[in-house]
N, C-alpha and C positions, 0 to 999 in steps of 0.2 A: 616622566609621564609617557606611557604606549602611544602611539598613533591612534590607537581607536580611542581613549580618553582623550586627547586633545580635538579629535572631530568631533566628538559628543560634543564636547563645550564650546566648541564653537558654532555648531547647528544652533545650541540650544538659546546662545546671544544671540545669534542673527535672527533664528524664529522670534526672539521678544521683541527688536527691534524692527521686523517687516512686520508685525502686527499693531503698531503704535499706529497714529493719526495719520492720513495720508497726505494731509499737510506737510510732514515734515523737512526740515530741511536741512539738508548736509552741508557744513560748512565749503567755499569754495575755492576760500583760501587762509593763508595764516591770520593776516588781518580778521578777515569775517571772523574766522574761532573767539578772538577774544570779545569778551563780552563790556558793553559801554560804559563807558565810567558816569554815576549819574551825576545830573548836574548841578550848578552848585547853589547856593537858596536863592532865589529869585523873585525879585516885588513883581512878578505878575507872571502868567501864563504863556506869554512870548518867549521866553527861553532866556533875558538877559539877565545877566546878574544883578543883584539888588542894587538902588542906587544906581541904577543908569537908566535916563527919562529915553521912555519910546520915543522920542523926537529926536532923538541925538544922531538915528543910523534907522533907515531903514529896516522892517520886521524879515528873518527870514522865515519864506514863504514853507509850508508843509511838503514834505515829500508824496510823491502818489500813493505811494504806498501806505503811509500813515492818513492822507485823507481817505483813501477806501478802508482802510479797516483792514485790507488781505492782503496776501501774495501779489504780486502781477500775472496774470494768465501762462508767459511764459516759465516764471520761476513754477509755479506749480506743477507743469508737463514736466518740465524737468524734476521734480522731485517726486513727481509721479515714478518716471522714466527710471529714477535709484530704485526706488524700492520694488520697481519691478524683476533690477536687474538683481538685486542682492535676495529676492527669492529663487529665481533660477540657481544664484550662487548655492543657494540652501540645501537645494533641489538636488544638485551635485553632490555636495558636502555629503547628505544623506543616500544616496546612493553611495559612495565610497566607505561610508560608515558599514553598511550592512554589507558590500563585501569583503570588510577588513573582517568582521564579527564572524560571517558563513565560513570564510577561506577560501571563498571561491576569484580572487583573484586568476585574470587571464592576461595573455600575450596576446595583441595581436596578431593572429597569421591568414596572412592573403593567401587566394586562392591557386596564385601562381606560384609564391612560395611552397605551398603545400603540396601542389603536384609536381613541383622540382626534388621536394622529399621524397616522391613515388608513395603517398599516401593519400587515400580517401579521407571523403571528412570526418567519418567518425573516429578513425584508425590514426590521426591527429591530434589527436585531444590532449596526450603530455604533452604535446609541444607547444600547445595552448596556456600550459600551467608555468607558476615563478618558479616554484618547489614542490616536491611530495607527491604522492599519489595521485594518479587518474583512473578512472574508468568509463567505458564506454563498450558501444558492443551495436551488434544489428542479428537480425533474423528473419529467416525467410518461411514457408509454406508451397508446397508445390502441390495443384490436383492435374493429372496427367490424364486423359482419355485418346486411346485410338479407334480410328476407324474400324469397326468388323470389316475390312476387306484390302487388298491393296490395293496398288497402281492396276495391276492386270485382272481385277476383278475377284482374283481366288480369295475365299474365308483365312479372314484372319482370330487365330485363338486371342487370350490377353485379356485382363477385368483393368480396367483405370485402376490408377495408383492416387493415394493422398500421401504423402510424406513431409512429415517436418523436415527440412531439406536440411538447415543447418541453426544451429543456435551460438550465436558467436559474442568472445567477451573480449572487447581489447584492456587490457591491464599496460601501466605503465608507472616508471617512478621517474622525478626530474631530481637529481643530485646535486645541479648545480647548475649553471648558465652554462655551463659546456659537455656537462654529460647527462646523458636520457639513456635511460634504459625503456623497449617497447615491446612488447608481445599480442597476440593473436592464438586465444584457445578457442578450439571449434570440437563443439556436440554435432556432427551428421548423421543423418536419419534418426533421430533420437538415441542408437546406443555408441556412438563409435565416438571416442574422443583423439583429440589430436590436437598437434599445434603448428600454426600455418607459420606464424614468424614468431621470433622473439632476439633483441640485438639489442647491441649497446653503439652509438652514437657519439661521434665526441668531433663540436661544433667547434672547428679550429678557427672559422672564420664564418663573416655571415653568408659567405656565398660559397663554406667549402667544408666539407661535413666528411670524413673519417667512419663507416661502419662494419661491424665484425657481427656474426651470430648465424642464425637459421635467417636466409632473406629469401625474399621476393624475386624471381628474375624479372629484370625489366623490360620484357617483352610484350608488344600488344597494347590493345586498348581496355584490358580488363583482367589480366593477371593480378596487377597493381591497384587498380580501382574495380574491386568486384562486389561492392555493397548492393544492396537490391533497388537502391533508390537512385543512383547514379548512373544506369546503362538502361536502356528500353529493352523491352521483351522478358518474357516470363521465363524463358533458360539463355543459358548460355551461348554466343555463337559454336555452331559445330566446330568451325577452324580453329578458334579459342578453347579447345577440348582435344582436337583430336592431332592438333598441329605442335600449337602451342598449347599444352598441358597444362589448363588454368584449373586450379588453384596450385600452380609448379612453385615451390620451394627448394633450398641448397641450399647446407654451410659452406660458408667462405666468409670474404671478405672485399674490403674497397673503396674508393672512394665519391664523393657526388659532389657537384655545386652546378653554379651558373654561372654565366659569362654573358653579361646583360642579356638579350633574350634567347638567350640559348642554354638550354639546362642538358645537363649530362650524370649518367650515371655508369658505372663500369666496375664490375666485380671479377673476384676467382672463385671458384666452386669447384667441387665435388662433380663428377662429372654425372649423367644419365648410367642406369644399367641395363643395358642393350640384352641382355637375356630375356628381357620382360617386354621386348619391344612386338608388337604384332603387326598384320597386315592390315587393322583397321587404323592404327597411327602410334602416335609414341609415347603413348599417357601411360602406360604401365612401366615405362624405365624412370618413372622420379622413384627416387630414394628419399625422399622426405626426410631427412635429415633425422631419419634413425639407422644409427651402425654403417652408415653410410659407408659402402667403398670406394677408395678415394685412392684408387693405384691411377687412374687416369682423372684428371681435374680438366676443367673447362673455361673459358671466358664469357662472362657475358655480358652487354652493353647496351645504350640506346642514347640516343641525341634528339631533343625534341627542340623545336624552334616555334616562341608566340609571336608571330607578326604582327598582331594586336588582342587585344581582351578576349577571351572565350577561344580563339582560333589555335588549332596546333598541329603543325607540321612535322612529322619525325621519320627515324625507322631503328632497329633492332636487331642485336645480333650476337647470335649464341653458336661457338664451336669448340669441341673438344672432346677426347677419348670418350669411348661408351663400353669399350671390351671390359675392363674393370678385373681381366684373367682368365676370359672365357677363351677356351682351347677350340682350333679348327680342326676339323676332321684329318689333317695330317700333324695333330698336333702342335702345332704352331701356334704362337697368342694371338690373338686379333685386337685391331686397335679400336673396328669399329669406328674411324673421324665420323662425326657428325656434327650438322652445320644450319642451323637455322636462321632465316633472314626472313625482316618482316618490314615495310613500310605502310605507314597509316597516318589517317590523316580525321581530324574531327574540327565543328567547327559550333557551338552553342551562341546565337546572335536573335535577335528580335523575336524567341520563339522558337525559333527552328532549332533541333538538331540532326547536324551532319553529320555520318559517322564511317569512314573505308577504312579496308585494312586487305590488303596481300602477304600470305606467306608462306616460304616455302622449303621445304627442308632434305637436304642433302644425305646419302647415310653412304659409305664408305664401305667395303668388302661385304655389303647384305648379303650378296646371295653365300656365301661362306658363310656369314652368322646362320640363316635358315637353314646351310647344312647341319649344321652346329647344332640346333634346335630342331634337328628332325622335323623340318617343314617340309611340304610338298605341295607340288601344283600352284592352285590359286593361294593358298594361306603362308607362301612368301612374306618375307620383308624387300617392301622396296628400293630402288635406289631413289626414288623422285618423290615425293608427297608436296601436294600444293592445296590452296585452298585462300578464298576472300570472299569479302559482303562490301555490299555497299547499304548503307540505310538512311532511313527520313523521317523525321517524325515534326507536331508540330504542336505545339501547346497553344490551344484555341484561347485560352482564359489570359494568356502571357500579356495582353494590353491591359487587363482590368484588375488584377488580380495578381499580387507578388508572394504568394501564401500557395494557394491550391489550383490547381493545374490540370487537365484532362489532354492528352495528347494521342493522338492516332498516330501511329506510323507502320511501317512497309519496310520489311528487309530482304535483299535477294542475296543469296550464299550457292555458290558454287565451292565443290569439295571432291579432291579425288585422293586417296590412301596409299594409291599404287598407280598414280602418274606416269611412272617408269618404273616396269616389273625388272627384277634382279635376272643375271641370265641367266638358263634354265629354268623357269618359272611364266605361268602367266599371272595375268592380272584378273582380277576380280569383276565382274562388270557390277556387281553390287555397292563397291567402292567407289563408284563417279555417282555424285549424287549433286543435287540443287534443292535448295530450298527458299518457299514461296511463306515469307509468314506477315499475315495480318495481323494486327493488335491495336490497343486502347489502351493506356496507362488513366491511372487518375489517382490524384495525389491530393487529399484534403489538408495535409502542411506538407510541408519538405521531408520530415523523418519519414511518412506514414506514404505507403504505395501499393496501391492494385494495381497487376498487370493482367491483360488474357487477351492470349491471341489463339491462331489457327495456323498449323501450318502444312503446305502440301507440299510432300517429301517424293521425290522422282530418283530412280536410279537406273545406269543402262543396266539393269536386270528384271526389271520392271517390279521389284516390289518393293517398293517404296509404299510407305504408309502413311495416311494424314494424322495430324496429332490436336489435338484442343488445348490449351495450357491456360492455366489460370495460378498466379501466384499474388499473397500477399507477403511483404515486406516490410520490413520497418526498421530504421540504426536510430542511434543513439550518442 
């Protein structure tokens, strides 16, 4: 007999037997089970056997229970108290019935578990499952409006943008208690497909995980976790863009676990290709893990520590070749070391969320790659790039309300591309920029998120422009 036939039939006893009289009463011991032997013929209503005169012995006296006619007050709560519990029991039973019958049997996985994965919540969901297939996914909307003018006053050209910004499905299959396969295909702007990850996992222990495929680096507070409903603000930090290259992907490989509150993740990849690298930062050298050149590989790492629930302490760290073969102008290879470091820190407690992050990136023989690349003057690659935020936000509804949510928050970013100009070269004054951005999130469940904020964009060159953002989001 299946599992889901044997909970059928036992729902279906226990429903007959919680619907009976609420009288009823469950034996409460072996004795009580067995039922009285009647007694045996008697010249009269006393109980004694025939042939023995009431005068001989004293009558025994009626129990209370047979002079009332009922229960005692207590036997009743108490047999109240069973059949209250053996509906609860029912209650269960039936629920486990209809996820044996759906398949939707789950794991469960904590929240600290899942970000020692380096996965958001949606992007978790096979690991969620016993066996077999998942799906899940999230999607965003961006409407984008600038200022007509900038910082200095001068007309700015430019119509607002609306763009489906990205349409994302996570796919995954569980194999077995130790191996998961996971992937991340992404629709951006409605025509461009791609795929952000996809890996195999092989869970040697419960604190120490094995993974190989297209990954995630584990840098930052939003490479990893960049669902629309997880981070405040209707785009992406600039440093988380222009530093650290979110949504940056690499094949390699590696390993992850934890170490009571300390989780670690540390891989080899594929390294950056530094030919694509510019003066505004170094989002153009992922190779996304198509045809990838892999003459120079990289390390990449991050150590997070929870000191308690919601709070986390880390930092991050990526170095290794970017030349990938590119020739210097006295033809020589260049190696391009490049070297990024990131410490951050977030903290999700009564409402509030805290969110910092510094980081800063190194690059090795720049001014020889910009010769390399027929750069000139200000449109260098630098040797320095830095950039961080600190942010605040505060869900007003967070005492009344563990559903829907409305949160204001304030991020300040400081961001500069060319920190330290390459020699012969200047730097850009376009390049040191800050930004000022106001917003509102509001969230009528957890998958489901409006954000829209404002932000005022400042650079030493003065034209900086404000922007208005409004996104909806939604995972799954």
């Amino acid at each position: 007999m299946s599992r889901v036939s044997f909970a059928i039939i036992v729902c279906a006893l226990s429903l007959v037997i919680s619907r009976s009289t609420p009288a009823l009463a469950f034996p409460q011991s072996v004795d009580s089970a067995i039922p009285a032997v009647p007694p045996a013929a008697t010249g009269s209503d006393t109980g004694r056997p025939a042939g023995v005169d009431a005068s001989s012995g004293p009558a025994i006296p009626p129990s209370e229970e047979d002079a009332a006619g009922v229960p005692k007050k207590e036997e009743a709560e108490a047999q109240q108290a069973q059949v209250d519990e053996l509906r609860r029991r029912v209650e269960v039973l039936a629920t486990e019935v209809e996820r044996l019958r759906s398949g939707e049997q789950e794991i469960e996985l904590s929240d600290e578990r899942r970000r020692a994965l380096g996965l958001a919540p949606s992007a978790a969901a096979t690991y969620r499952r016993t066996q077999g297939v998942s799906l899940a996914g999230y999607g965003e909307m961006l409407y984008e409006n600038g200022a007509g003018e900038n910082q200095s006053g001068a007309r700015v050209s430019g119509a607002s943008q609306l763009d489906f910004l990205r349409l994302v499905l996570y796919t995954g299959y569980r194999f077995s208690d130790k191996f998961i396969f996971n992937s991340e295909i992404e629709l951006e702007h409605a025509n461009e497909i791609s795929v952000e990850f996809a890996y195999l996992d092989y869970l040697a222990r419960d604190n120490f995980t094995v993974r190989a495929g297209m990954l995630l680096l584990p840098l930052g507070l939003t490479n990893e976790f960049h669902e629309p409903n997880v981070f405040l603000g209707a785009r992406r930090p600039e440093t988380e863009t222009r530093i650290i290259p979110t949504t940056w992907r690499e094949n390699g490989a590696g390993v992850l676990g934890a170490l009571g509150r300390l989780n670690y993740r540390a891989y080899v990849l594929n390294g950056f290709d530094a030919s694509r690298f510019t003066a505004t930062g170094l989002r153009g050298g992922r190779q996304k893990g198509s045809r990838a050149k892999a003459g120079d590989l990289a390390f990449a790492g991050r150590v997070d520590v929870t000191p308690s629930a919601g709070i986390i302490v880390g930092g991050g760290l990526y170095t290794g070749g970017s030349g990938q073969g590119i020739s210097g102008s006295e033809g020589n290879e260049l190696d391009v070391h490049t070297t990024i470091g990131e410490l951050h820190g977030q903290a999700q407690v009564r409402g509030f969320d805290l969110r910092g992050l510094y980081a800063r990136a190194e690059i090795d023989e720049a001014a020889e790659l910009s010769r390399a690349l027929r750069l000139t003057g200000d449109k260098g690659i630098a040797d320095t790039m830095d950039g961080g935020y600190v942010q605040i936000g505060y869900n007003v509804l967070s005492q009344v309300s563990d559903r829907a949510g409305v949160t204001p928050y304030y991020r300040f970013e400081a961001l500069n591309t060319q920190q330290a100009a390459a020699a012969g070269f200047v730097a850009d004054p376009a390049t040191d920029l800050t930004f000022h951005t106001f917003g509102v999130e509001f969230r009528p469940i957890f998958n489901v998120v409006v954000k829209a904020d404002y932000q005022w964009v400042r650079n030493a060159a003065r034209t900086g422009r404000n922007q208005l953002n409004i996104n909806l989001g939604y995972a799954f």
